[in-house]
N, C-alpha and C positions, 0 to 999 in steps of 0.2 A: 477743479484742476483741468486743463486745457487737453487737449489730445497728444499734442509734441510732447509734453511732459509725461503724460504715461507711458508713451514708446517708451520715452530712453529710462526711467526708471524700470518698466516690463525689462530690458535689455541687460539694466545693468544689477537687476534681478537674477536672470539667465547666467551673465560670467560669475556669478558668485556663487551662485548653484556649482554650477561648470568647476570650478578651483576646489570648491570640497570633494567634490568627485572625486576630481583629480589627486586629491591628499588621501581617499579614502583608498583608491586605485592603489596608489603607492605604498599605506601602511598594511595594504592585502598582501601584495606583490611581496613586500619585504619580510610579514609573517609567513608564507607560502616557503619563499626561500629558508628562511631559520628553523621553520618545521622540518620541512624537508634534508635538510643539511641536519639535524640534529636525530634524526630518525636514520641520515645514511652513517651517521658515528655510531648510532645505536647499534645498529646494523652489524655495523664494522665489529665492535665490542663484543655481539654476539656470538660470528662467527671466528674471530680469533680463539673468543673462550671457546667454544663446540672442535674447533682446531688440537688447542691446549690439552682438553682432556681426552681427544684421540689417540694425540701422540702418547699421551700418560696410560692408556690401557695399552697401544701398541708397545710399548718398555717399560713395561712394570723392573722392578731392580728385586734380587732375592739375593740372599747370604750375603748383606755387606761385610758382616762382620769378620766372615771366614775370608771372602775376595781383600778385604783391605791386611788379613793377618798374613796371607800368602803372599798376595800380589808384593807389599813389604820384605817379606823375606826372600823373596826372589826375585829383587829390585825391578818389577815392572809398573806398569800403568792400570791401578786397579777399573780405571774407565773400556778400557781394553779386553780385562779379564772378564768384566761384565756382558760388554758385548759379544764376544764370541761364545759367551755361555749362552747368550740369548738366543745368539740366529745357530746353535748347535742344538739346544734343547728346548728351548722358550721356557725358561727356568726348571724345567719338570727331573725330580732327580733322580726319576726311575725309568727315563725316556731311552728307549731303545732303537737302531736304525734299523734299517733294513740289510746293513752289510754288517750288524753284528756290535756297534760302535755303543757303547754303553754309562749313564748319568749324567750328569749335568753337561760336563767337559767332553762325553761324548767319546771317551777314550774305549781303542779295539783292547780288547781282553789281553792278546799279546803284549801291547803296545802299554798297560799298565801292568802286566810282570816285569816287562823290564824296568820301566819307570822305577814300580817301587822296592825292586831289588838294588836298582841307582840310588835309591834314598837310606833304605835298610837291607844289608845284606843278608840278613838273617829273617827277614818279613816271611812268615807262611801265608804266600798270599793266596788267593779266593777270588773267584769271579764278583760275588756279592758285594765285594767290596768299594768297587766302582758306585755303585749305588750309593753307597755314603756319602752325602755333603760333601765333610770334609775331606775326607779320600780324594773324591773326585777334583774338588777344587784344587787344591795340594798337587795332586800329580799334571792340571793341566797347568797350572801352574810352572812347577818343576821343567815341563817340556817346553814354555812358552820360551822360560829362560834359557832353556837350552835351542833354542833356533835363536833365540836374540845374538847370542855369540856367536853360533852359528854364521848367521848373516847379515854381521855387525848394525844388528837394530835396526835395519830395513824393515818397515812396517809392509810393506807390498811383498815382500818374499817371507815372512814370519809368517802373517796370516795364510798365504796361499801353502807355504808349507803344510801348516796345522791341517789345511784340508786334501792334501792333493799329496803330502807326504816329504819329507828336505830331500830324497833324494831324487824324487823330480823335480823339485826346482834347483837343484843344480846342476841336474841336467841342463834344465831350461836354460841360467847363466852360463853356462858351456857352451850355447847356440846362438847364432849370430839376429838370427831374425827374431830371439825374441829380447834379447839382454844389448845394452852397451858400454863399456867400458868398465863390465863388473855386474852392472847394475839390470834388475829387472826391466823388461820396458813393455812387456807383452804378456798376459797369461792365455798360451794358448786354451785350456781346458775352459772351453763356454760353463760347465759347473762351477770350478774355481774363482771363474771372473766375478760372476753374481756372486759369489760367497763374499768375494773382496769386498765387491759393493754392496751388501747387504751389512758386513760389519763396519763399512765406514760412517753408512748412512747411522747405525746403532749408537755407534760409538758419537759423532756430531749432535742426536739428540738425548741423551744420557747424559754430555757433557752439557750441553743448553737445557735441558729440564730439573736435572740435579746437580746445581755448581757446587753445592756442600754434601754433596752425597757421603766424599772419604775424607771428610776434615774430622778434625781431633773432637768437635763438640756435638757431630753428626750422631744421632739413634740409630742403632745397628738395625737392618730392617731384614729378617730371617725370610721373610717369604711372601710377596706379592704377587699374587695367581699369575702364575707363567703362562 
């Protein structure tokens, strides 16, 4: 074999080398990408779940049974009922404030004699009583619906109510700078306002974590560590 002929054979050696390369380059390139992309879904999967069961210890749900038998009976939003129980007590039903405020629902001792002489006129009521599940649910209940009519169902002046009292916020709707044309538009009380926002925030995932929570085929679930 002559010397020209080894060149170009040595050469055309070299591009074929060269072109596997090249395909070997590319099917790296392309497993690197599919690894890597299926490791950032993994990823993803992980921390949406580490997400999922945060939010599920930050709202555990307690006494469906007794929220969806009240919430019923005094036509509200047993999703509602739930959350104010939570950002009131973080389900505990022996939880007590600092200003006095007592069980689940968080009701002042006065504020449940009246409640439950509103319900039964003839009740020998009892501080202790607050304490009871269902007492306490029942009567915060009873109040919820009584601000609903109150202030025809405004979710922004209900809640704020519940913690701030109706007759400050109808103070508040008597006052230009914080109400308009009736309607709430301002909570001055920096407490009240977090409370708002802490029950809305409750309420948004309660309804996204438990969509069957108060359905007819739903398991009553008595008490998930508050």
């Amino acid at each position: 074999m002559n010397q020209p002929t080894q060149r170009i054979q040595k050469q055309h050696s070299r591009k074929k080398r060269k072109k596997l390369t090249a395909l070997q380059i590319t099917v790296i390139v392309l497993g690197v990408i599919v690894f890597l992309s299926a490791c950032g879904f993994g990823g993803y999967l992980i921390y949406e779940e580490a997400q999922y069961q945060k939010a599920l210890r930050n709202y555990p749900v307690a006494y469906t049974d007794l929220i969806k038998q009240f919430a019923d009976q005094y036509e509200l939003d047993p999703y509602l009922v739930q959350s104010i129980m939570r950002c009131e007590s973080s389900n505990n039903p022996t939880a007590k404030s600092d200003v006095g405020a007592v069980g689940l629902m968080q009701i002042m001792p006065e504020t449940g004699e009246w409640i439950g002489h509103k319900i039964d006129p003839e009740l020998a009521y009892s501080l202790d009583m607050l304490e009871d599940p269902a007492t306490s649910i029942e009567y915060g209940c009873w109040y919820l619906h009584f601000l609903s009519e109150r202030f025809d169902g405004s979710i922004i002046e209900i809640v704020s109510a519940y913690n701030a009292g109706h007759g400050t916020v109808e103070g508040w709707l008597e006052d230009a700078r914080f109400s308009q044309d009736g309607k709430l538009t301002v909570i001055p009380y920096e407490d009240t306002a977090r409370y708002y926002e802490k029950v809305v925030a409750a309420y948004e995932n309660y309804t996204t974590l438990y969509p069957e929570l108060f359905t007819t085929d739903a398991q009553p679930v008595t008490v998930v560590n508050g």
